[in-house]
N, C-alpha and C positions, 0 to 999 in steps of 0.2 A: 334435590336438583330435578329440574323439569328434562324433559327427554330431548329439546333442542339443546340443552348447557350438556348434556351428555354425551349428546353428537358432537356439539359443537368441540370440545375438550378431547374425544376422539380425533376429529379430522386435524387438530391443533397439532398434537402428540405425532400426528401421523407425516404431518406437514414439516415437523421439526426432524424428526426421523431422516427426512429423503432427504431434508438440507444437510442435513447431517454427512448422510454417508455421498450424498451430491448427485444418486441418480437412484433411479427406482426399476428393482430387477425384473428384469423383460420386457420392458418399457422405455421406447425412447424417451427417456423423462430426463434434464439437467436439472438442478437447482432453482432456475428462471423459473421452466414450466412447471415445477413444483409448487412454487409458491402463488402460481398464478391460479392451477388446480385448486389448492385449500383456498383460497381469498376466492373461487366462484363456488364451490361448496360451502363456502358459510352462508353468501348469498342466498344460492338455491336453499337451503333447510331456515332463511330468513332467520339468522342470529344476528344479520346485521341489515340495515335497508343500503342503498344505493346513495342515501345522503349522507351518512355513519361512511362509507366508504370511500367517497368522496372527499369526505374530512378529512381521512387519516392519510392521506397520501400529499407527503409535504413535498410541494413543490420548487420550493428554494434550495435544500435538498437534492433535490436530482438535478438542478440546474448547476449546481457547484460538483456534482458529481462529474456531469457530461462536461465542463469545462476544465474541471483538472485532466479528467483525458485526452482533451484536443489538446491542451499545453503539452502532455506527455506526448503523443503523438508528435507534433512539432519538434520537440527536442531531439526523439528515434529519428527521426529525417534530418535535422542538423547535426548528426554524427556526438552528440552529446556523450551521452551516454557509451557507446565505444571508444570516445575520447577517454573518460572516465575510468574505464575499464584498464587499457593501455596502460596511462600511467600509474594505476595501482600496482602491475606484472613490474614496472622498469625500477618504483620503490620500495617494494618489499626483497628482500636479499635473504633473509629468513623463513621458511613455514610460517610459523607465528606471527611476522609478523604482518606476512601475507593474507594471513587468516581475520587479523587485527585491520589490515586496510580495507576488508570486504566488508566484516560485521559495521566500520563504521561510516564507510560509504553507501552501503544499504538503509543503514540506520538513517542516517541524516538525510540523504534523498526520497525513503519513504516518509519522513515528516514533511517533508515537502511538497511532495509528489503523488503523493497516495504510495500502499505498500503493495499492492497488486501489479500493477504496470514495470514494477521495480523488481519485484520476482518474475516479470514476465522478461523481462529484458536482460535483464542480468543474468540472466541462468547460461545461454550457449555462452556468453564472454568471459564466465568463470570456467564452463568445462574445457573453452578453450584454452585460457591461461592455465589450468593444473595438467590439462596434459600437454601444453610445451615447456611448462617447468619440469615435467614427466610426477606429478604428485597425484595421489588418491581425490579426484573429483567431491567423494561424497563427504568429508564433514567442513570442504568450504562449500557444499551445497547447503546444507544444516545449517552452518552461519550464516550463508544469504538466507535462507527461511526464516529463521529464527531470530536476523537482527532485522529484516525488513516489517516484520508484526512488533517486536518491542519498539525500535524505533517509530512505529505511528503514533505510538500512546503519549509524543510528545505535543503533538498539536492538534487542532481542531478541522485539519486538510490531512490528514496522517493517514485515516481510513474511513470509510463511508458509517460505520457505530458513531465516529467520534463528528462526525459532518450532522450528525442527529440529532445528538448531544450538542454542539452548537449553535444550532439553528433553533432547538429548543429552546436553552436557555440567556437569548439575548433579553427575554424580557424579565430574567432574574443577576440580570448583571454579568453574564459568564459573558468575556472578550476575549479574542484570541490570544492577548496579552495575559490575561491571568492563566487560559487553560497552559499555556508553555511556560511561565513560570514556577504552575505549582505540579508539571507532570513532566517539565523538560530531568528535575535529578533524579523521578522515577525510570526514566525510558535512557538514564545513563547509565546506573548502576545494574539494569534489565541486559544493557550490553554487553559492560564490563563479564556477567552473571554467563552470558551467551558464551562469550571466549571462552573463561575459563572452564568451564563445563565439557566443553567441546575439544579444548587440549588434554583435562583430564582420560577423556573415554578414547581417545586415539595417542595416545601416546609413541609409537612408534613411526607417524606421522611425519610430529612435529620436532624432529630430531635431526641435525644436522643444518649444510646452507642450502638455496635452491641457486643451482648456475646458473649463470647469464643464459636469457632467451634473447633471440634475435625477433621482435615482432614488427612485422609491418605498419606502417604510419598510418593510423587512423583516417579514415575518411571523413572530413567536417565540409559544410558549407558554410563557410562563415557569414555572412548577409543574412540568414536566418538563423544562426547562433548565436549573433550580436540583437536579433530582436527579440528572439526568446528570453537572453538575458536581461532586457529592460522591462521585458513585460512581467518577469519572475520579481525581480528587483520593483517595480511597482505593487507587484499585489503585495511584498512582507510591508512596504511603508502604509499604502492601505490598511493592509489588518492591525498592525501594530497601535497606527493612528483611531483604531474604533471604528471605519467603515465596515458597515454589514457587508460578512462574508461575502455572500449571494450576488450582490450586487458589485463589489468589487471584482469578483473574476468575471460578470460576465462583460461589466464595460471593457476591462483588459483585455480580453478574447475579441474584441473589435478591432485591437490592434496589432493582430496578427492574419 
């Protein structure tokens, strides 16, 4: 190996490193600037030119990224998601199966939604529900972590890996329709796998009922809850029908 493949496989390792642990110590570094650092020190030690780097940077890709999050965004402001929240506390009567309405409303909103924004939102509305049920916050914290990454692995909107993998493979035939039917009974039995795992290792937990909570009525605005839901409700007939991803949410995003 020549001394730039040496470097370059250094700053690589090293790149993957900080993502890894998400910051670099003593250093204002996140994960962004991380990755910003390695992709201009490969530059600088010229492993790659500026037209090689210009290539790899898929832009359809970040366009469907920045657009599922102003959808998400809009929903957080139409009380969605608190709505959400609320009546999972008023139907579960059980632990279990309280724990059972979180892994699969995470689940199925992070295939939707992306899983990130869903662990971002969901977390105060779960600590709030276990402590006015008065339960251990932490393994329906677990379950929201845990069912919001299995859950994305259902669709090709699920997590930004899987928007890659998408966008990649339109021109070998992967459609949103196939990637959900051949990875939706993976990211079922991945949940089912979450609960139980999760009841195992807390067992004193999920023992007995949880009493009636008195919780306050959700805040929604309806008028932008009712267009969130047409424009959610257009992108699945979109992707379902074969329109490229990329293009389908951005037109939709016009009509919000």
């Amino acid at each position: 190996m020549s001394t730039v493949q040496w470097l370059s496989l250094g700053i690589i390792l090293l790149t993957y490193a900080g993502i890894g642990l998400g910051r670099v110590p003593k250093l204002r570094m996140n994960r962004t600037t991380v990755t910003l650092v390695g992709a201009g020190a490969l530059l600088a030690i010229q492993a790659i030119n500026e037209q090689q780097a210009f290539a790899a940077i898929d832009l359809g890709t970040i366009v469907l990224l920045f657009s599922m999050m102003v959808i998400n965004v809009h929903l957080r402001l139409a009380g969605f998601f608190n709505l959400v929240g609320s009546r999972v506390l008023l139907l579960a009567h059980s632990p279990r199966l309280l724990l059972a309405l979180i892994v699969g409303s995470a689940g199925v909103l992070s295939a939707l939604f992306l899983n990130d924004p869903v662990c971002l939102l969901f977390t105060p509305l779960v600590v709030d529900l276990t402590q006015r049920a008065k339960r251990d916050p932490i393994p329906y914290l677990i379950g929201l972590a845990t069912a919001a990454n299995v859950g994305s692995t259902a669709t090709i909107t699920g997590n930004p890996q899987n928007l890659i993998i998408g966008q990649a493979g339109r021109a070998n035939g992967i459609t949103y329709f196939n990637f959900l039917t051949a990875l939706t009974p993976v990211a079922l039995i991945g949940l089912l796998i979450c609960w139980l795992v999760i009841v195992v290792l807390f067992p004193d937990e999920f023992r007995g009922q949880i009493e009636e909570v008195d919780l306050p009525e959700p805040q929604i605005y309806p008028p932008l809850l009712w267009r969130c839901v047409v424009v959610v409700v257009g992108l699945l007939v979109a992707f379902l029908s074969g329109t490229p991803i990329a293009s389908a949410v951005r037109n939709r995003i016009v009509l919000m």
